[in-house]
PyMOL Python script that loads the backbone (N, CA, C, O; Angstrom):
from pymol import cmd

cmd.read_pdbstr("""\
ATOM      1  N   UNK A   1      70.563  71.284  73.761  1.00  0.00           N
ATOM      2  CA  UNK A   1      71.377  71.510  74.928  1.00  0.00           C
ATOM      3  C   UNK A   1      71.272  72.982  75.329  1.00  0.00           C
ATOM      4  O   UNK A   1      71.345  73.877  74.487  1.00  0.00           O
ATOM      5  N   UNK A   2      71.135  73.165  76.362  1.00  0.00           N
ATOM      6  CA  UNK A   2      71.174  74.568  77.211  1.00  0.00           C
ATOM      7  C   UNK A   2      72.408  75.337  77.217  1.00  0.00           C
ATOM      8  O   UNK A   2      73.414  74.754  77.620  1.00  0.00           O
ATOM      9  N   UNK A   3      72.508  76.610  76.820  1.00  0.00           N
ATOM     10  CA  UNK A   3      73.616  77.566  76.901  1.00  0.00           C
ATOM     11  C   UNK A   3      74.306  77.510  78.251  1.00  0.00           C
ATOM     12  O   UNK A   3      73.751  78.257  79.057  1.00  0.00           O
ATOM     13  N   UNK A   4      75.193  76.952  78.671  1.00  0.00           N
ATOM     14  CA  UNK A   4      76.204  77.144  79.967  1.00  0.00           C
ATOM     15  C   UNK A   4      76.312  78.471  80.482  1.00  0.00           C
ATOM     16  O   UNK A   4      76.380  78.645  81.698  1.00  0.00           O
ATOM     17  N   UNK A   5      76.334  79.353  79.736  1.00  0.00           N
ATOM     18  CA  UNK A   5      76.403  81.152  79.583  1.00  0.00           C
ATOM     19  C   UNK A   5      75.254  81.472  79.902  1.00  0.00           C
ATOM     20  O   UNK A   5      75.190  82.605  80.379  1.00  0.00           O
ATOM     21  N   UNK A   6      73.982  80.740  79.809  1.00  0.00           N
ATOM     22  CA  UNK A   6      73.138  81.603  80.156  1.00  0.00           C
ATOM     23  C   UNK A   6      72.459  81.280  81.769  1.00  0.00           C
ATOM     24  O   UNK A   6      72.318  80.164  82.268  1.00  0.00           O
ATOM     25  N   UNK A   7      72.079  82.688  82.428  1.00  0.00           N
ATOM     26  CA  UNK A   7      71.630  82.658  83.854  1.00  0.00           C
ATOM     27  C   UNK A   7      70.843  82.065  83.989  1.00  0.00           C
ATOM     28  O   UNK A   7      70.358  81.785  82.893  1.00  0.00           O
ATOM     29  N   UNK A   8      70.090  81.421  85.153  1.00  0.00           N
ATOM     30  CA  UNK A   8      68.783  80.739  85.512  1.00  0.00           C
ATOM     31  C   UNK A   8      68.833  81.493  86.304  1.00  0.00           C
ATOM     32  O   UNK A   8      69.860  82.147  86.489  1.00  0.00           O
ATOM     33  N   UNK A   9      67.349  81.701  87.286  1.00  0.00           N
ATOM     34  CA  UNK A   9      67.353  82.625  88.879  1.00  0.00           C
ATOM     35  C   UNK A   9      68.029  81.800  89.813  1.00  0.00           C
ATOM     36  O   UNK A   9      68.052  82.021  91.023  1.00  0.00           O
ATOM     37  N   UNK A  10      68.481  81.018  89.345  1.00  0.00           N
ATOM     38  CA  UNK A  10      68.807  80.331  91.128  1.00  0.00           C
ATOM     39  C   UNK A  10      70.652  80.962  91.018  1.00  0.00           C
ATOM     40  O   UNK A  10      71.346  81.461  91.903  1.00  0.00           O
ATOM     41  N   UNK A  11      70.938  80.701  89.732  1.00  0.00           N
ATOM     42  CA  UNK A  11      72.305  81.521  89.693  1.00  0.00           C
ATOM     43  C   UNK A  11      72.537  83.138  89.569  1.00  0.00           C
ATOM     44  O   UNK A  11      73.639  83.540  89.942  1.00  0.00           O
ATOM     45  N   UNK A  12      71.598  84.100  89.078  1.00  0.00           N
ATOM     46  CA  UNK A  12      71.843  85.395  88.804  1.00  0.00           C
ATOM     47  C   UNK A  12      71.870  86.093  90.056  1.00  0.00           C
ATOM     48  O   UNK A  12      71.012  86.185  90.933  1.00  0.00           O
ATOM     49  N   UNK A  13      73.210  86.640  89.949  1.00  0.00           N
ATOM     50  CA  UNK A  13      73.433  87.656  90.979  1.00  0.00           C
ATOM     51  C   UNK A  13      72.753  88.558  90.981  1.00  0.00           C
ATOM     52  O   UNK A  13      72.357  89.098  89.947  1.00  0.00           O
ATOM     53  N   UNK A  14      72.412  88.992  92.340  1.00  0.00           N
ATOM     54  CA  UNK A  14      71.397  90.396  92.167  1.00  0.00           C
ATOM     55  C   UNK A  14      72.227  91.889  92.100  1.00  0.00           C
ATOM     56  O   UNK A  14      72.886  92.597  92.861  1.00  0.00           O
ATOM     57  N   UNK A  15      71.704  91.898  90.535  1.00  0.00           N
ATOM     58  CA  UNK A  15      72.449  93.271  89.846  1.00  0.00           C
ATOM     59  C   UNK A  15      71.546  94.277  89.787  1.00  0.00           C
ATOM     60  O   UNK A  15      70.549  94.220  90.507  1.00  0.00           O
ATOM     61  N   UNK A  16      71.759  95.378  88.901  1.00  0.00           N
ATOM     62  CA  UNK A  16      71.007  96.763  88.470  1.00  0.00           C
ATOM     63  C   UNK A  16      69.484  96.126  88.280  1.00  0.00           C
ATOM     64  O   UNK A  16      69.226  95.099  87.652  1.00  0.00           O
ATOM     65  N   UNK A  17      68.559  96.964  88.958  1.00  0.00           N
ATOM     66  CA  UNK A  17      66.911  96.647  89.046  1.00  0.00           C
ATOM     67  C   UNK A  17      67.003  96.575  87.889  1.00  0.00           C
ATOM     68  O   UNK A  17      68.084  96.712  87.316  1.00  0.00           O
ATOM     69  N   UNK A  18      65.767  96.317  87.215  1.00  0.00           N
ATOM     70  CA  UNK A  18      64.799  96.855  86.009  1.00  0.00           C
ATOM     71  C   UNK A  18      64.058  97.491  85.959  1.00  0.00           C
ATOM     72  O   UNK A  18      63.586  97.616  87.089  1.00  0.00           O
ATOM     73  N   UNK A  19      63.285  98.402  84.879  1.00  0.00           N
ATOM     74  CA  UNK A  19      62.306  99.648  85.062  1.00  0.00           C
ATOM     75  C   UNK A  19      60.767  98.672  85.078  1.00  0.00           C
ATOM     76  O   UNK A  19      59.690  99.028  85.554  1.00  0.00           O
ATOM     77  N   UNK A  20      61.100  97.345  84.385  1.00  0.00           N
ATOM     78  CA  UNK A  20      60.007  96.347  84.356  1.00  0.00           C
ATOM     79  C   UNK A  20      59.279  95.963  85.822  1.00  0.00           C
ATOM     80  O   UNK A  20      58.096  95.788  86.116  1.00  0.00           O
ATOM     81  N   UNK A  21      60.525  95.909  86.611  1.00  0.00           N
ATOM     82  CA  UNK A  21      59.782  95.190  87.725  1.00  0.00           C
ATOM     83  C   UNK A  21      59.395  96.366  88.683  1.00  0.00           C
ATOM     84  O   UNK A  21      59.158  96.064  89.853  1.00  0.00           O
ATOM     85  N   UNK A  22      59.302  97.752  88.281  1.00  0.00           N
ATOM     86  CA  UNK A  22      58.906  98.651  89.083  1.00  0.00           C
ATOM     87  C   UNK A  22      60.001  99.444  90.035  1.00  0.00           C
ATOM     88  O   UNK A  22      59.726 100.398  90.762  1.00  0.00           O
ATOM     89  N   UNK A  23      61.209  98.883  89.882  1.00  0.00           N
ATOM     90  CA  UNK A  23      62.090  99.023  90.530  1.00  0.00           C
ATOM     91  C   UNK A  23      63.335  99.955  89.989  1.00  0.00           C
ATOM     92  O   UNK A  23      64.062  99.563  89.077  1.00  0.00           O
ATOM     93  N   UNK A  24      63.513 101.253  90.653  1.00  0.00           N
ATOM     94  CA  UNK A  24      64.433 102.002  90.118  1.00  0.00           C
ATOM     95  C   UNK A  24      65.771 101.537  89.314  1.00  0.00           C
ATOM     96  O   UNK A  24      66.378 100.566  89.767  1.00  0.00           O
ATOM     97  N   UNK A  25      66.116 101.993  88.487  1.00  0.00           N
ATOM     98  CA  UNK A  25      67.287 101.363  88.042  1.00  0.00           C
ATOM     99  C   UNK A  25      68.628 101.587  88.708  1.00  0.00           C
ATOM    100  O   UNK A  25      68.545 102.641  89.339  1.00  0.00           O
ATOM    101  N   UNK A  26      69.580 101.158  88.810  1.00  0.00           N
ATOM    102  CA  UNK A  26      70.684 101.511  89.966  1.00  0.00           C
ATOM    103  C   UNK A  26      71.690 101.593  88.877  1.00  0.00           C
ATOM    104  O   UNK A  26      71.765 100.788  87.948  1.00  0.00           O
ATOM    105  N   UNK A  27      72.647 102.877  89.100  1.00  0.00           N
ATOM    106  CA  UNK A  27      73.538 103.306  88.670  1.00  0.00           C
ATOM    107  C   UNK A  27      74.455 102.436  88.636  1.00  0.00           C
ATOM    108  O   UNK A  27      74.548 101.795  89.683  1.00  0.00           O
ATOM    109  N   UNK A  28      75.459 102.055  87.508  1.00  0.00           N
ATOM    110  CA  UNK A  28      76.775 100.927  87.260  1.00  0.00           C
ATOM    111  C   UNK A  28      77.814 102.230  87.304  1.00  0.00           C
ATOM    112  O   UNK A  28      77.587 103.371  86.901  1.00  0.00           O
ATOM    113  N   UNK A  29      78.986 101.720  87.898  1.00  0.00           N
ATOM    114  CA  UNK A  29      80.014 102.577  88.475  1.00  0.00           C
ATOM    115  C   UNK A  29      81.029 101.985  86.988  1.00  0.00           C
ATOM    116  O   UNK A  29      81.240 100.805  86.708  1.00  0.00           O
ATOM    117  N   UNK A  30      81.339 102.749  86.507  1.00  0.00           N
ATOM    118  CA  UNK A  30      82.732 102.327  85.440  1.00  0.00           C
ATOM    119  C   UNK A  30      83.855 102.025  86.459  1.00  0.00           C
ATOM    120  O   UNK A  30      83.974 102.315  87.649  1.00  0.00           O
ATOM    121  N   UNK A  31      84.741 101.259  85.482  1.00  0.00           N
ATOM    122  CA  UNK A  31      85.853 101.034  86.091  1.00  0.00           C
ATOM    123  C   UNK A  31      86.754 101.763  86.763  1.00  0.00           C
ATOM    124  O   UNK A  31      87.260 102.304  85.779  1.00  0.00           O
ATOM    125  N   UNK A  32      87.280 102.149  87.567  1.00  0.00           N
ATOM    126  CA  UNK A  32      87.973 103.205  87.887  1.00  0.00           C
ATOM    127  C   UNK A  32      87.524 104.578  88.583  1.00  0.00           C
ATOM    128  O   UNK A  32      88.312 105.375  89.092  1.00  0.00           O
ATOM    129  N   UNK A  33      85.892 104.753  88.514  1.00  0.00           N
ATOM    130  CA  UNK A  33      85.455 106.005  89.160  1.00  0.00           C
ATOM    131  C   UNK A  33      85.728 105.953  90.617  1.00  0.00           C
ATOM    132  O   UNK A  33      85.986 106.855  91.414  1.00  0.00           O
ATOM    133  N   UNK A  34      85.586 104.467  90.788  1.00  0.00           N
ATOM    134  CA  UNK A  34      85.905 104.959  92.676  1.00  0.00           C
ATOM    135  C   UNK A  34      87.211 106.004  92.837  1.00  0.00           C
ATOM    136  O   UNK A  34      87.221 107.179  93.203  1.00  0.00           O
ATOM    137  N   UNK A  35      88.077 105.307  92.510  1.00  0.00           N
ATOM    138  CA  UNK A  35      89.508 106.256  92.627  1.00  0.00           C
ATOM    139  C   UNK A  35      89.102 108.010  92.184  1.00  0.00           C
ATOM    140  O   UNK A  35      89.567 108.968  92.803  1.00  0.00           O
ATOM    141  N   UNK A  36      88.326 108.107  91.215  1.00  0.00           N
ATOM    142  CA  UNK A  36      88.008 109.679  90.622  1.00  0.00           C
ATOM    143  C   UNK A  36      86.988 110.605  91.814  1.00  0.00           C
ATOM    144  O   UNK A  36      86.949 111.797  92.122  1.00  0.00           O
ATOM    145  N   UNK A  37      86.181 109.308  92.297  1.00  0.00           N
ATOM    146  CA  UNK A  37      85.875 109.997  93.852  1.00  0.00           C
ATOM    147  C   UNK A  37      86.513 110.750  94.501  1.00  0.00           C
ATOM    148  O   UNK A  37      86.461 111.958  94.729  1.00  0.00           O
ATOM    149  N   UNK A  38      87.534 109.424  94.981  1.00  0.00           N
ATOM    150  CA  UNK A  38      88.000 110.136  96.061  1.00  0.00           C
ATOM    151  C   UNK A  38      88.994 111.442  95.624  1.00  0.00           C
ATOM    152  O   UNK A  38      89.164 112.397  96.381  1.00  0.00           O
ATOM    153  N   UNK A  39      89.502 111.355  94.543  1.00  0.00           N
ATOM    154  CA  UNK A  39      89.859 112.405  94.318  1.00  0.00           C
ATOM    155  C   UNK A  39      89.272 113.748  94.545  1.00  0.00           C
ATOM    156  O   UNK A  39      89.774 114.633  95.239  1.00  0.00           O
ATOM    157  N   UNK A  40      88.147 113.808  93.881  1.00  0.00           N
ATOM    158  CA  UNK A  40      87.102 114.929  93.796  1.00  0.00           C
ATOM    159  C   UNK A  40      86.578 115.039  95.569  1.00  0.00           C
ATOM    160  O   UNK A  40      86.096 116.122  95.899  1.00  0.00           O
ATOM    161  N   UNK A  41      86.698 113.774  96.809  1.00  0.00           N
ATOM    162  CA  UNK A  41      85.982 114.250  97.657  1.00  0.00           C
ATOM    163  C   UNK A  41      87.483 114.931  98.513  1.00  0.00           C
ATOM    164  O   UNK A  41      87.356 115.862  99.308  1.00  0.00           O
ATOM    165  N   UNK A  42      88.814 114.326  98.211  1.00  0.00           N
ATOM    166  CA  UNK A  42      90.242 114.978  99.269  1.00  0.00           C
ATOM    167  C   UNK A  42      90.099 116.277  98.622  1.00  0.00           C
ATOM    168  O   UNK A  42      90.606 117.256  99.171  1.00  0.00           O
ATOM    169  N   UNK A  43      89.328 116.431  97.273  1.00  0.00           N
ATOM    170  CA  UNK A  43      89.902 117.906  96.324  1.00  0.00           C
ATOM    171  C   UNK A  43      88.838 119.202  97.494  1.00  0.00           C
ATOM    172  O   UNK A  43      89.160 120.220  98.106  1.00  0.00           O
ATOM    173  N   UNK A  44      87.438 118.392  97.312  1.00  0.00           N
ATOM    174  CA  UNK A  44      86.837 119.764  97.940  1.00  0.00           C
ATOM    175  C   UNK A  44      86.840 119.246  99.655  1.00  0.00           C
ATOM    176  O   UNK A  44      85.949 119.755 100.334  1.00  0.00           O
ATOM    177  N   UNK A  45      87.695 118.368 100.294  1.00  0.00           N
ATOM    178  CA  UNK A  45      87.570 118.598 101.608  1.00  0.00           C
ATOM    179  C   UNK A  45      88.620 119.773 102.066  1.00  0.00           C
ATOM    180  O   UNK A  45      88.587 120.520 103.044  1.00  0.00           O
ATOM    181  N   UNK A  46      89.501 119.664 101.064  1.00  0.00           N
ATOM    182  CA  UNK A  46      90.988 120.837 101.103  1.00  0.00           C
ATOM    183  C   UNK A  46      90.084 121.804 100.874  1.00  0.00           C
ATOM    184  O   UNK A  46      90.202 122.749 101.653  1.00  0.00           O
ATOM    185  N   UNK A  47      89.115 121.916  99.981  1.00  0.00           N
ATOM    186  CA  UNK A  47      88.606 123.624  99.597  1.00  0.00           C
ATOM    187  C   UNK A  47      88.296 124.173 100.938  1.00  0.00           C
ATOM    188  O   UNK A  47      88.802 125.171 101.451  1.00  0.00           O
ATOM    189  N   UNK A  48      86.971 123.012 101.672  1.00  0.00           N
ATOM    190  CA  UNK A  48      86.235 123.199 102.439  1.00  0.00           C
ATOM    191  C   UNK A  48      87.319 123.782 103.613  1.00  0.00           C
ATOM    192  O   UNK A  48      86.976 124.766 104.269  1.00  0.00           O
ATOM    193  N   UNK A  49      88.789 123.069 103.883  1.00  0.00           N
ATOM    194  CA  UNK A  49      89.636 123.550 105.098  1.00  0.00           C
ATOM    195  C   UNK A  49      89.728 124.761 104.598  1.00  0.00           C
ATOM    196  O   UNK A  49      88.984 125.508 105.232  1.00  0.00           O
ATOM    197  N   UNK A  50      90.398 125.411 103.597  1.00  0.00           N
ATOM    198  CA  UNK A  50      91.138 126.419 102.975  1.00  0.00           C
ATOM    199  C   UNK A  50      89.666 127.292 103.439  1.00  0.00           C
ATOM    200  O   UNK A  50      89.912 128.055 104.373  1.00  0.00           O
ATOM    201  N   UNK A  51      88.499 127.328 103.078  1.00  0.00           N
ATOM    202  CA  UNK A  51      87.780 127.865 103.564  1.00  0.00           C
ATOM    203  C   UNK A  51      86.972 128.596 104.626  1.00  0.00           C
ATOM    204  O   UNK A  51      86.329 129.644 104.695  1.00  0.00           O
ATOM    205  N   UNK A  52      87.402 127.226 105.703  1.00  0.00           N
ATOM    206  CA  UNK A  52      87.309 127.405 107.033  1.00  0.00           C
ATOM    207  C   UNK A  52      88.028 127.850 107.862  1.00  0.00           C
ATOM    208  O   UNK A  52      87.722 128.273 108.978  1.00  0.00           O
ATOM    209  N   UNK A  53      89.484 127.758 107.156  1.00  0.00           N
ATOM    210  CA  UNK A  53      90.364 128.558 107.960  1.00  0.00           C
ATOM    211  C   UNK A  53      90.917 130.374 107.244  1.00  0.00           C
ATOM    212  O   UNK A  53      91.787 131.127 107.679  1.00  0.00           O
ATOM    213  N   UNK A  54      90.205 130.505 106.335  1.00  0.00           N
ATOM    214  CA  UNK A  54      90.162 132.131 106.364  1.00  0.00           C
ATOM    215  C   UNK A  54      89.120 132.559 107.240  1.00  0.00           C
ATOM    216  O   UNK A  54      89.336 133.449 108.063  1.00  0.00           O
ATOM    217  N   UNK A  55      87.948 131.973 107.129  1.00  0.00           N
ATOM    218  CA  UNK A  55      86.624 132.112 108.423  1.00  0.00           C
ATOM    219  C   UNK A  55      87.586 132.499 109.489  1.00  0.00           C
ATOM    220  O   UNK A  55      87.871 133.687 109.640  1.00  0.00           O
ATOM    221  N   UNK A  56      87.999 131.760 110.087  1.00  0.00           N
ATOM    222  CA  UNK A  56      88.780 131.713 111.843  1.00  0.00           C
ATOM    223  C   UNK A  56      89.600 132.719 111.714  1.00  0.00           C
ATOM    224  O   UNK A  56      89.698 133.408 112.729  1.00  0.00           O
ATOM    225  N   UNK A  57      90.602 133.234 110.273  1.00  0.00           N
ATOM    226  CA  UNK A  57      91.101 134.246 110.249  1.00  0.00           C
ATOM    227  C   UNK A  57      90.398 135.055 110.737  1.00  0.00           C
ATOM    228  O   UNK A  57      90.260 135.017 111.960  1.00  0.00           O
ATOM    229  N   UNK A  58      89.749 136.004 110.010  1.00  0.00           N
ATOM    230  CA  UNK A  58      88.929 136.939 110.240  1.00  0.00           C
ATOM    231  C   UNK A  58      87.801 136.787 111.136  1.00  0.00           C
ATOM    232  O   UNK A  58      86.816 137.436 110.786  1.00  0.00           O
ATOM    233  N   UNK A  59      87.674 136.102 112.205  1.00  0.00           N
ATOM    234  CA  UNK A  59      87.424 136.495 113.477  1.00  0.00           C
ATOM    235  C   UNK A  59      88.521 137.604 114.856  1.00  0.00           C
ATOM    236  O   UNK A  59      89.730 137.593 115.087  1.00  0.00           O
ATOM    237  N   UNK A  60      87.648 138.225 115.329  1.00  0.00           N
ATOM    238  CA  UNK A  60      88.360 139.195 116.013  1.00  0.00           C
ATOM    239  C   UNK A  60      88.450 138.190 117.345  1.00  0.00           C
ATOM    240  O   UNK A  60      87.921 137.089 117.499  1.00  0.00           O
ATOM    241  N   UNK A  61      89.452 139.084 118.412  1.00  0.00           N
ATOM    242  CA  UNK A  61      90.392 138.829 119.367  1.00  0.00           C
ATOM    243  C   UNK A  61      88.942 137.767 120.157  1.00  0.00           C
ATOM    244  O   UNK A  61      88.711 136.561 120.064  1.00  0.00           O
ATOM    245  N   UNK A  62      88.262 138.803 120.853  1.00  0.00           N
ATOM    246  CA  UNK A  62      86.933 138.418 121.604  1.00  0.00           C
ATOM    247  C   UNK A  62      86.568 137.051 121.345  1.00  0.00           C
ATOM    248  O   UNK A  62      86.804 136.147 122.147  1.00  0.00           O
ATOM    249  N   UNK A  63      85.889 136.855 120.026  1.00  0.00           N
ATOM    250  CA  UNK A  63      85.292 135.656 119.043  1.00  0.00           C
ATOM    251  C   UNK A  63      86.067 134.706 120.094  1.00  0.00           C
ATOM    252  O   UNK A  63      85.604 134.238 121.134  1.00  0.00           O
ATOM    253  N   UNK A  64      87.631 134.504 119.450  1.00  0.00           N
ATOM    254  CA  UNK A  64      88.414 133.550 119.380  1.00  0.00           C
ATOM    255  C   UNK A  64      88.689 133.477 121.173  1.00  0.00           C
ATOM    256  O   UNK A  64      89.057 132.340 121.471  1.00  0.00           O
ATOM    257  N   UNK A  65      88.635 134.019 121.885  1.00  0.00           N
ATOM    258  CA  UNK A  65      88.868 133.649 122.980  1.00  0.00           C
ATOM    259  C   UNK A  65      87.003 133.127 123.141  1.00  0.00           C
ATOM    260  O   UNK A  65      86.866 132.105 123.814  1.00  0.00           O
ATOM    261  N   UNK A  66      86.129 133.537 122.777  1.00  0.00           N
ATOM    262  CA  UNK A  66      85.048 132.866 122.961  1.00  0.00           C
ATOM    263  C   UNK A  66      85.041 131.003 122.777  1.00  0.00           C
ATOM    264  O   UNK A  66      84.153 130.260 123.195  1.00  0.00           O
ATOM    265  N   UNK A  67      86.147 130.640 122.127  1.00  0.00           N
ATOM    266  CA  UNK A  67      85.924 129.809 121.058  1.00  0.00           C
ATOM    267  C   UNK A  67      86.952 128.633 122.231  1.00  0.00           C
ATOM    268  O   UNK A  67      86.896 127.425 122.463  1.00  0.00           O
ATOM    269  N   UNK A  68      87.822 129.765 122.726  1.00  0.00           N
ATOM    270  CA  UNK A  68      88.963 128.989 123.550  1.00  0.00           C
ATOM    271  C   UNK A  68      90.474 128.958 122.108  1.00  0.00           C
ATOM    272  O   UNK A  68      91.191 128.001 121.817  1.00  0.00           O
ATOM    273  N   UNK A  69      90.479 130.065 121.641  1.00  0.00           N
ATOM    274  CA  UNK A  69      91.506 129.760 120.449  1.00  0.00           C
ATOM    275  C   UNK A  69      92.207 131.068 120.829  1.00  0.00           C
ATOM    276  O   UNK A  69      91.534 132.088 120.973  1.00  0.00           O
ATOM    277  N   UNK A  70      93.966 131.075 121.050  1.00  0.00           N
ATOM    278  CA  UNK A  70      94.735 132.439 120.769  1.00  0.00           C
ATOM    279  C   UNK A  70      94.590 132.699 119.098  1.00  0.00           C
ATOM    280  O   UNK A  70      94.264 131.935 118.190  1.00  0.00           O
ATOM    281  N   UNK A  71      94.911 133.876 119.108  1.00  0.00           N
ATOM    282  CA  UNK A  71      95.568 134.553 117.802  1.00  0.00           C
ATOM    283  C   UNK A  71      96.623 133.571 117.242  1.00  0.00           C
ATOM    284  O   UNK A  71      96.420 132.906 116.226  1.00  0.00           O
ATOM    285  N   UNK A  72      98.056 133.509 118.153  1.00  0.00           N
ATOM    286  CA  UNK A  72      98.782 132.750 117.653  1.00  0.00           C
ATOM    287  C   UNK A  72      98.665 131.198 116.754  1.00  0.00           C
ATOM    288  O   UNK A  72      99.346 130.736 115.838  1.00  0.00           O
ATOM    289  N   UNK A  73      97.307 130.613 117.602  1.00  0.00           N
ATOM    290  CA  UNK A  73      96.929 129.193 116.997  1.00  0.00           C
ATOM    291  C   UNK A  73      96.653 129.251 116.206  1.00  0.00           C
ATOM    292  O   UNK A  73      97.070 128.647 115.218  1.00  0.00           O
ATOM    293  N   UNK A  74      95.604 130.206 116.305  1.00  0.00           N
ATOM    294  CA  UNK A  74      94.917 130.304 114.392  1.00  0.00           C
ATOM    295  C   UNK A  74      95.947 130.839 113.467  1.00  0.00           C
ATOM    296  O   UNK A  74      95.696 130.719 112.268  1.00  0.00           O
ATOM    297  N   UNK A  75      97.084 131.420 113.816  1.00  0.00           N
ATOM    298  CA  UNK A  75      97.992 131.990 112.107  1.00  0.00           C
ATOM    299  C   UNK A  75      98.789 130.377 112.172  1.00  0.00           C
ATOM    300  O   UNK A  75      99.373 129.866 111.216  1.00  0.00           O
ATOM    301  N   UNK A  76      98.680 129.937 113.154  1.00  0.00           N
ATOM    302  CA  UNK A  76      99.790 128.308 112.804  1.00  0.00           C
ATOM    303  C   UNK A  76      98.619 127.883 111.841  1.00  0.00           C
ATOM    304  O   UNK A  76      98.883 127.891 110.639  1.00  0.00           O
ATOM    305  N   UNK A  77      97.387 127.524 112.226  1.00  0.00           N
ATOM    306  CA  UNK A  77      96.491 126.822 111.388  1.00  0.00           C
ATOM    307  C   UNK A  77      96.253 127.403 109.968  1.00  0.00           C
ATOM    308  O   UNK A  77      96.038 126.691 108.988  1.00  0.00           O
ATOM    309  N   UNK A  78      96.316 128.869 109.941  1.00  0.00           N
ATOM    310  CA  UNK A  78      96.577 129.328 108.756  1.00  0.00           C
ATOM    311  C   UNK A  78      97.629 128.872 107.968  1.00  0.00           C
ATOM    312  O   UNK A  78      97.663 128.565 106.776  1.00  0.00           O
ATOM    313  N   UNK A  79      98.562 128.883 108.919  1.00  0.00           N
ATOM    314  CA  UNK A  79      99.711 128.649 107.894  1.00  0.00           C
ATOM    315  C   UNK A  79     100.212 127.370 107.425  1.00  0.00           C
ATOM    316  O   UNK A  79     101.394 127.285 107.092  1.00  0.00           O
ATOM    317  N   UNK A  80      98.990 125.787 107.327  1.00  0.00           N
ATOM    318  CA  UNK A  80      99.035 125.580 106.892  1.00  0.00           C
ATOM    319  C   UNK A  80      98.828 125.409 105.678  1.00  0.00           C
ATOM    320  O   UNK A  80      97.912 126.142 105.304  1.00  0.00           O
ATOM    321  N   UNK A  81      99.525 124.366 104.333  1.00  0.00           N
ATOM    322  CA  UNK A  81      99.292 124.332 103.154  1.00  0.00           C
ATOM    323  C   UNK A  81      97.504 123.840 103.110  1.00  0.00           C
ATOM    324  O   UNK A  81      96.979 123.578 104.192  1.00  0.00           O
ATOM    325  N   UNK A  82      96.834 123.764 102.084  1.00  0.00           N
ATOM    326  CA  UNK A  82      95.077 123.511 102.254  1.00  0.00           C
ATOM    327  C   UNK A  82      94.909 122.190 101.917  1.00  0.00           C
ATOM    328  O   UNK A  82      93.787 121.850 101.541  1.00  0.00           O
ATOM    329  N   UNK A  83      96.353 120.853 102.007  1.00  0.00           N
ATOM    330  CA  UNK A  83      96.026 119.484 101.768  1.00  0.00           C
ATOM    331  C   UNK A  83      96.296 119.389 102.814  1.00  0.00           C
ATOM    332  O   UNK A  83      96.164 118.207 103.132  1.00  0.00           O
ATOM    333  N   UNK A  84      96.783 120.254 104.001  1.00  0.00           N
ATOM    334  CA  UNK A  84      97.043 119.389 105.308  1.00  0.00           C
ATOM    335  C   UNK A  84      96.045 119.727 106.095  1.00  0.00           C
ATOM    336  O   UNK A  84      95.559 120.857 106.141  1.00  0.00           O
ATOM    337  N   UNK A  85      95.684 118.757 106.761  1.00  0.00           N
ATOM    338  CA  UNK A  85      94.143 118.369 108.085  1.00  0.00           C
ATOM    339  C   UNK A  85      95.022 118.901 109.380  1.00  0.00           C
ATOM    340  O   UNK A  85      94.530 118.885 110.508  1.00  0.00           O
TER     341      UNK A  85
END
""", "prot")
cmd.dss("prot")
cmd.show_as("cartoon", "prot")
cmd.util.cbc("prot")
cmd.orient("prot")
């Protein structure tokens, strides 16, 4: 009798390549990394603001009217915390 447990091709889902069939192998995600993503991508999109808005700081008067931005806008945008968009 045939193992119930075991795959035939007409049932195997198409999973991680093999190095056999020439075909790169594809990375398996553990349980739970999605969530550690997004962590790591809200962590450096805050860096990336916090970053971008000392940039706009330290532009002079000229720049920022180049830009269509007062002084005043940019210290509000400064003054937000670096998790808020």
């Amino acid at each position: 009798m045939e193992d119930p447990m075991r795959h035939t091709d007409a049932t195997r889902s198409p999973g991680p390549y093999t190095a056999a069939n020439g075909e790169a192998r594809a990375v398996t995600r553990v349980a739970g990394a999605g969530f550690l993503w997004t962590i790591v991508e809200v962590l450096f999109a805050a860096l990336e603001r916090r970053k971008q808005r000392r940039a706009l700081m330290g532009l002079d008067d000229h720049l920022l009217k180049d830009i269509g931005v007062s002084r005043s806008e940019v210290e509000q945008e400064v003054a937000k915390p670096f998790w808020r968009g």
